[in-house]
LUMDRENSE-234050 format. One record per residue (C-alpha): residue number from 1; residue in one letter; y, x, z. Coordinates in pm, 1 decimal, decimal comma, padded with zeros to 6 digits. Layout:
! LUMDRENSE-234050
k NUM; r a; c2 Y; c1 X; c3 Z
...
This chain:
! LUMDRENSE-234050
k 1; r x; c2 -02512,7; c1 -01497,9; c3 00148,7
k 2; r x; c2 -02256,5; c1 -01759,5; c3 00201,8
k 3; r x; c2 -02173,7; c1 -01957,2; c3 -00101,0
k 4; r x; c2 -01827,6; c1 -02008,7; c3 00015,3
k 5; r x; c2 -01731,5; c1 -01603,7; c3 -00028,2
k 6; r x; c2 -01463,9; c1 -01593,0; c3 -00278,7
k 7; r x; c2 -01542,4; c1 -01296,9; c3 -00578,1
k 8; r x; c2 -01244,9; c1 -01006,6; c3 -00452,3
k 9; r x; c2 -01152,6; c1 -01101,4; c3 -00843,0
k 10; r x; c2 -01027,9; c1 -01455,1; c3 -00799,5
k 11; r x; c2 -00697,9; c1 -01591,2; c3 -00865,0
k 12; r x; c2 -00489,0; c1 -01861,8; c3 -00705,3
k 13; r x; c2 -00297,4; c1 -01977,8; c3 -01023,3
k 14; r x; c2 -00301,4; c1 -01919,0; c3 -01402,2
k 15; r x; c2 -00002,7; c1 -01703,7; c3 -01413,6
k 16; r x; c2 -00221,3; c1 -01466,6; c3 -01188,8
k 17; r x; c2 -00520,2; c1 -01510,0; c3 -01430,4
k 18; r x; c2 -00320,8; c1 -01401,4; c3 -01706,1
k 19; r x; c2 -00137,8; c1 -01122,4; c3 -01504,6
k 20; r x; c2 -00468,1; c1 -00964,7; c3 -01402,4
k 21; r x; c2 -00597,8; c1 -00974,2; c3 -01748,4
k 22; r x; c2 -00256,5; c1 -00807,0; c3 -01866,3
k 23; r x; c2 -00232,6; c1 -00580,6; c3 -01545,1
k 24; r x; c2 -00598,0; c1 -00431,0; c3 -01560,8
k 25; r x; c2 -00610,4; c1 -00422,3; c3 -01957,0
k 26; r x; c2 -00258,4; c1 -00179,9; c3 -01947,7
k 27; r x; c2 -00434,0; c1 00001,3; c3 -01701,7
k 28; r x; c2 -00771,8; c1 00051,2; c3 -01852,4
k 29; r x; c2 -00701,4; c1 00054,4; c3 -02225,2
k 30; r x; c2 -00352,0; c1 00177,9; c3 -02164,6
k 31; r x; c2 -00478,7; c1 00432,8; c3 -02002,8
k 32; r x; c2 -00710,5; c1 00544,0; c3 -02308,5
k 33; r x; c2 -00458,3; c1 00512,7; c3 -02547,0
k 34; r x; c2 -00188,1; c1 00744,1; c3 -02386,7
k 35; r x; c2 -00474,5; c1 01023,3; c3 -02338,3
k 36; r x; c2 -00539,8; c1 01012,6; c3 -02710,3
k 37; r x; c2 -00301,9; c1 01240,1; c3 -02972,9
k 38; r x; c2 -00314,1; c1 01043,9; c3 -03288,2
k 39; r x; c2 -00194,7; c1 01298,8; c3 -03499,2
k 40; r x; c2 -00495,1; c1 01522,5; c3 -03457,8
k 41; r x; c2 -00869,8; c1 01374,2; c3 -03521,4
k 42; r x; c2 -01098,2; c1 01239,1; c3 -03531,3
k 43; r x; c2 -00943,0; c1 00942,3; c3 -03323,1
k 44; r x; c2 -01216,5; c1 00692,6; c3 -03204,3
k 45; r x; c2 -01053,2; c1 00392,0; c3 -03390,6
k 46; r x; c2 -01345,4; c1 00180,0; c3 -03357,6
k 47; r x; c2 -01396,3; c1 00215,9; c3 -02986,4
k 48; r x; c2 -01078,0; c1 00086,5; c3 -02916,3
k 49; r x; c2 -01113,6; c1 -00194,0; c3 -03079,7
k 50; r x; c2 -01468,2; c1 -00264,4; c3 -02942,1
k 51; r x; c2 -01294,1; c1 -00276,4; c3 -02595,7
k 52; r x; c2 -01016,1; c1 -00440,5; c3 -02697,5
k 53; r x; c2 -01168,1; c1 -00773,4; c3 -02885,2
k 54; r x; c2 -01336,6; c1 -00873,1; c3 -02585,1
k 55; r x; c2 -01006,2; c1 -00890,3; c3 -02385,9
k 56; r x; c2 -00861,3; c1 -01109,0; c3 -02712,8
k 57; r x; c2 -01221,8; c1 -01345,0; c3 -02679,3
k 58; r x; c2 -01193,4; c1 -01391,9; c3 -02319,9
k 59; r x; c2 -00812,4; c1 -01501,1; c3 -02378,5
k 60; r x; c2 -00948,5; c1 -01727,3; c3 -02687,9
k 61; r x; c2 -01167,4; c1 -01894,2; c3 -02398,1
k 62; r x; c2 -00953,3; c1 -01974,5; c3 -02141,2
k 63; r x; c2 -00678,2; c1 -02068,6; c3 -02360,9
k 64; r x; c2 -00825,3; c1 -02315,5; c3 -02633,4
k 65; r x; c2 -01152,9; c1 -02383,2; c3 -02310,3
k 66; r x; c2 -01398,0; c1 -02467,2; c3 -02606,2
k 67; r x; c2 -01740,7; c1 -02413,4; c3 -02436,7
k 68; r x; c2 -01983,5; c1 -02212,3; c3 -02626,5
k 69; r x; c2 -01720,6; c1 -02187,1; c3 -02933,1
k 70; r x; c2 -01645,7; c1 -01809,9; c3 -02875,0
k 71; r x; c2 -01589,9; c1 -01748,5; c3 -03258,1
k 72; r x; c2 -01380,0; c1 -02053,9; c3 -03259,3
k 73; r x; c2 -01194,9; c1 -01964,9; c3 -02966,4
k 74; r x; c2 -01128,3; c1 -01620,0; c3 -03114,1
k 75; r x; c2 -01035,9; c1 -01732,3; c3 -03458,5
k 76; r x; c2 -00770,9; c1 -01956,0; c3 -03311,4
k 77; r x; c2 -00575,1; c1 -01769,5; c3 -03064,2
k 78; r x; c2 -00556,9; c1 -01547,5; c3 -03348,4
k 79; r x; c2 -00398,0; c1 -01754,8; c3 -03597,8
k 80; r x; c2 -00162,2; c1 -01955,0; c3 -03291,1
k 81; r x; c2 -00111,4; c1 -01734,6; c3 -02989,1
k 82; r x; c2 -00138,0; c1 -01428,1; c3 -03175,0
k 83; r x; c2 00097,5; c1 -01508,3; c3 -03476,6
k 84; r x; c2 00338,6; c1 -01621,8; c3 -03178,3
k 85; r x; c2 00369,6; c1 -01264,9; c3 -03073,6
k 86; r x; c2 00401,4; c1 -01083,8; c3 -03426,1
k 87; r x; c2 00350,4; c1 -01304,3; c3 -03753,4
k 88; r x; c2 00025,8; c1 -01173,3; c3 -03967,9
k 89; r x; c2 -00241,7; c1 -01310,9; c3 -03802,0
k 90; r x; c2 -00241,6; c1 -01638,4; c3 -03927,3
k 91; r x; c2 -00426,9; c1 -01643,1; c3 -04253,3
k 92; r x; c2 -00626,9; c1 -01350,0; c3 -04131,3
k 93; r x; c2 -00776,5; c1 -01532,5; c3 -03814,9
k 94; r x; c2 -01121,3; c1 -01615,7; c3 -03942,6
k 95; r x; c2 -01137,5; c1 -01311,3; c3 -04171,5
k 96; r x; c2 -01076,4; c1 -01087,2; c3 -03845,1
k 97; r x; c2 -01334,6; c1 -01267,5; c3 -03622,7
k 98; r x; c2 -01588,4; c1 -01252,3; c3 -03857,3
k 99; r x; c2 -01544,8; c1 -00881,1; c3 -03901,0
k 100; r x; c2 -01564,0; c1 -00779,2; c3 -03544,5
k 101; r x; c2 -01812,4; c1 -01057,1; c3 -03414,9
k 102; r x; c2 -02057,7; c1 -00898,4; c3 -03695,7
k 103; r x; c2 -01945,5; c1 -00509,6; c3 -03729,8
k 104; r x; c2 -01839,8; c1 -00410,6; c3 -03380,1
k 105; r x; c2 -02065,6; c1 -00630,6; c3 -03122,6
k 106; r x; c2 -02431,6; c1 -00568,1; c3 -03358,0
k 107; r x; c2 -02406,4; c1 -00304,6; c3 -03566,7
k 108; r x; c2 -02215,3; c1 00040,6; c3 -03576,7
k 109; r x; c2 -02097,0; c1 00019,7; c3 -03951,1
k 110; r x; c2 -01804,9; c1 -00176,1; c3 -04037,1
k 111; r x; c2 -01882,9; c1 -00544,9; c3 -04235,4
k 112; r x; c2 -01789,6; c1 -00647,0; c3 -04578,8
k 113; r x; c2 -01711,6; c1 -00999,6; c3 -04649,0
k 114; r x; c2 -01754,9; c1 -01138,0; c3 -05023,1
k 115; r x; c2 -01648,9; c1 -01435,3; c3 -05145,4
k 116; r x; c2 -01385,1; c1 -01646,4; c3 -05373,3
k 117; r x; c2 -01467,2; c1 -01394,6; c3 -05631,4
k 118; r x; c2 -01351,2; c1 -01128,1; c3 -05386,9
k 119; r x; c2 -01466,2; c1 -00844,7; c3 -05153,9
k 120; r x; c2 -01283,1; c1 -00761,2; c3 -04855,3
k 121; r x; c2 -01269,4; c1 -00492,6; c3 -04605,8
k 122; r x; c2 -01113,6; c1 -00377,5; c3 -04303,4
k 123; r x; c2 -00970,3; c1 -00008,3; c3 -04224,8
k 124; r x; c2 -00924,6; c1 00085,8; c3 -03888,4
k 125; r x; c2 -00675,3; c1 00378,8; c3 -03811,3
k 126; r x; c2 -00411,8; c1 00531,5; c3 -03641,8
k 127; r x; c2 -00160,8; c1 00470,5; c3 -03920,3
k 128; r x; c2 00203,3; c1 00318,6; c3 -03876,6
k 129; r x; c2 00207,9; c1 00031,4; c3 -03663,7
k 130; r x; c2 00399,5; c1 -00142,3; c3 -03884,6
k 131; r x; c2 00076,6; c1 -00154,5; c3 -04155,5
k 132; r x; c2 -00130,9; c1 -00382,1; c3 -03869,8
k 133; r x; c2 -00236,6; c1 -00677,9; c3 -04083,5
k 134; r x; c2 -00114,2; c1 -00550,3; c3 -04402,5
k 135; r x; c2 -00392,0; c1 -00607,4; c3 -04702,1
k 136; r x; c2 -00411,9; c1 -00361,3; c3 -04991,6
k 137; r x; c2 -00535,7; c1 -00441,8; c3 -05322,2
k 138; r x; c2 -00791,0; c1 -00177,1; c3 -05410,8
k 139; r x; c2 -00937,5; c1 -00319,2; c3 -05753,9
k 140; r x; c2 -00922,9; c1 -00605,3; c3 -05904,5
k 141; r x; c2 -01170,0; c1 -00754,9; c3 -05642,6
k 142; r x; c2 -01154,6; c1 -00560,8; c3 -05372,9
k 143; r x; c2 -00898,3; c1 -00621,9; c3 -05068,7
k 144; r x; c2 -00851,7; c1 -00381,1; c3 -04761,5
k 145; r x; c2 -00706,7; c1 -00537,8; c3 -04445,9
k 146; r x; c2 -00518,3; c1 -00241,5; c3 -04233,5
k 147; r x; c2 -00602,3; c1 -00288,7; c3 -03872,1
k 148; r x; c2 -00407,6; c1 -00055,3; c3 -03603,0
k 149; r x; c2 -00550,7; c1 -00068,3; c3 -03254,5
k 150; r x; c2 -00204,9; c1 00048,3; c3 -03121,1
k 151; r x; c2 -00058,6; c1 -00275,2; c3 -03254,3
k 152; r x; c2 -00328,5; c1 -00475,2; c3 -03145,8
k 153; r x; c2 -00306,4; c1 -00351,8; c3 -02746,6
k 154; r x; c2 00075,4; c1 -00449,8; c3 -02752,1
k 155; r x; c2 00015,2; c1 -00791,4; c3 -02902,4
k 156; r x; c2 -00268,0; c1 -00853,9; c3 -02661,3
k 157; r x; c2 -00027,1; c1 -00797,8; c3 -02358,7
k 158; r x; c2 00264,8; c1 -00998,7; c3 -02585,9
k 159; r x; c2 00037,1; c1 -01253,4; c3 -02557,1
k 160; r x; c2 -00064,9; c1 -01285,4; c3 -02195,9
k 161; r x; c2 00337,4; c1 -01252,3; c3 -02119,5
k 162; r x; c2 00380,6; c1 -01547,5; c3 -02359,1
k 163; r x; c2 00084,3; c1 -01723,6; c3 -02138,1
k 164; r x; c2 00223,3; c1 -01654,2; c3 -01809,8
k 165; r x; c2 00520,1; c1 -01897,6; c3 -01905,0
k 166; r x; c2 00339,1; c1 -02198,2; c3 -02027,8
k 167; r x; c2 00150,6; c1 -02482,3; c3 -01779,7
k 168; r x; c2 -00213,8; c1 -02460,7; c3 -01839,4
k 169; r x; c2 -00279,4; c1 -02734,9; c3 -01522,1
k 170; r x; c2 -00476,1; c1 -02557,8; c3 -01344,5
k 171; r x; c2 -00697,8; c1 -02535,3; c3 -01620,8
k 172; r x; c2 -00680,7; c1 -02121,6; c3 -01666,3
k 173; r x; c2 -00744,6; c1 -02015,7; c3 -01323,5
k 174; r x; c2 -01033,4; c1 -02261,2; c3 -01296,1
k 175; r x; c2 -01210,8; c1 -02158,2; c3 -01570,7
k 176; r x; c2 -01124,9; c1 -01771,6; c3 -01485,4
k 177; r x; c2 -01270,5; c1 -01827,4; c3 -01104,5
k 178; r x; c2 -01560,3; c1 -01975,8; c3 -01277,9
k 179; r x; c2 -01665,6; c1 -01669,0; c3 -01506,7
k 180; r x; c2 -01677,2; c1 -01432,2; c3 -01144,7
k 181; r x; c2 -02027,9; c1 -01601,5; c3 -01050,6
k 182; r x; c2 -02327,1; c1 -01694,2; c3 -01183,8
k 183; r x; c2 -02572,6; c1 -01934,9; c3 -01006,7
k 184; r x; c2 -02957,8; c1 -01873,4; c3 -01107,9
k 185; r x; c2 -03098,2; c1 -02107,1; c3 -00925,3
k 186; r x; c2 -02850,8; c1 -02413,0; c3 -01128,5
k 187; r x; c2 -02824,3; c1 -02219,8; c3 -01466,1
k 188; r x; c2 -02970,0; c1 -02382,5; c3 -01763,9
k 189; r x; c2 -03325,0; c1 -02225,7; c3 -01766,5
k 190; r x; c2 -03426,5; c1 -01999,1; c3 -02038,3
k 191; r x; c2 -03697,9; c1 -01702,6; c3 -02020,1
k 192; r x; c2 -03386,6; c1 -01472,4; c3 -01901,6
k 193; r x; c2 -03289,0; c1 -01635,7; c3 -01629,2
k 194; r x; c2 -03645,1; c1 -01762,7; c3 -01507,2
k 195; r x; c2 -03726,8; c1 -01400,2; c3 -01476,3
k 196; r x; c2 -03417,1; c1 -01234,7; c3 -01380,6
k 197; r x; c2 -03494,7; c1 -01515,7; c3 -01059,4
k 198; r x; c2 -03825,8; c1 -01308,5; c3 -01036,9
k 199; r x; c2 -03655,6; c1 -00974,2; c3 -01035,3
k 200; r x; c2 -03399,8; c1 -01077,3; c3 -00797,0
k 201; r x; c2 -03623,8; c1 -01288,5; c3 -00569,1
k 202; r x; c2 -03829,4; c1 -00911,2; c3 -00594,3
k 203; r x; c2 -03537,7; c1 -00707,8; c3 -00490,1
């Protein structure tokens, strides 16, 4: 195989980078979201969020380019590129990332975070947009953060829009082009890799 084939996903600038994310995300989770009535349940809440995080991490990486910082990443486009698009997030950032790194990528029960002599949790739902990021006092220590997955899709494209305007350099697209293919044989080797080079060596 030539190593000069270009992936059929690359982009030639970082306005298309961020215009494929936006254009395949509308039509993917768009698409999921305008097939689901959320007056009637049950509503999978947390499945749209599980694929809609990942879209937010990816953006966290190729707009803040940390290298293995994903949480970091996250937690800031959050509180900055985020809160450009509809103030809420900031304050919330690290709260939020350390919710859905835990609860929705490990484990299929929601986390609880304690601390500061208080207990917080997150509801996801299908209730008004307008209660996305609003926290509830349930008891004295208890706090509820209100997280609406409709909210969160339009933000997510509100913030690729706001992308598509700024100079990255070069920067976006390179770092985009870079995630479409993975070299074995010049990856870091760890016992994955050495034998995924055995199974594809066997193929």
């Amino acid at each position: 195989m030539s190593r000069a084939r270009r992936h059929p996903g690359t982009v030639r600038s970082d306005v298309q980078a961020f215009r494929q994310i936006s254009q395949r995300f509308q039509a993917e989770v768009g698409g999921i979201l305008g097939r689901i009535d959320f007056t009637h349940g049950p509503v999978p809440f947390w499945s749209l969020v599980r694929v809609m995080f990942p879209v937010a991490e990816s953006l966290g990486d190729l707009i803040h380019r940390r290298d293995d910082a994903t949480a970091l990443n996250l937690r800031s486009v959050l509180e900055t590129d985020f809160e450009a698009v509809r103030p809420g997030y900031r304050g919330k950032a690290a709260l939020l990332a350390l919710l859905y790194r835990h609860s929705l990528t490990h484990h299929d029960e929601l986390r609880v975070l304690e601390g500061s002599g208080k207990r917080l949790e997150w509801k996801v739902s299908g209730a008004e947009d307008s209660n996305h990021l609003r926290t509830v006092h349930t008891r004295r220590r208890d706090v509820v953060v209100e997280f609406q997955p409709r909210s969160f899709y339009v933000d997510i494209v509100g913030v690729c829009a706001r992308a598509q305007k700024i100079r990255w350099g070069g920067h976006v697209s390179a770092r985009y082009n870079a995630w479409m293919r993975l070299d074995l044989d010049a990856t870091r080797v760890n016992s994955t890799v050495k034998i995924a080079r055995m199974e594809l060596a066997a193929i």
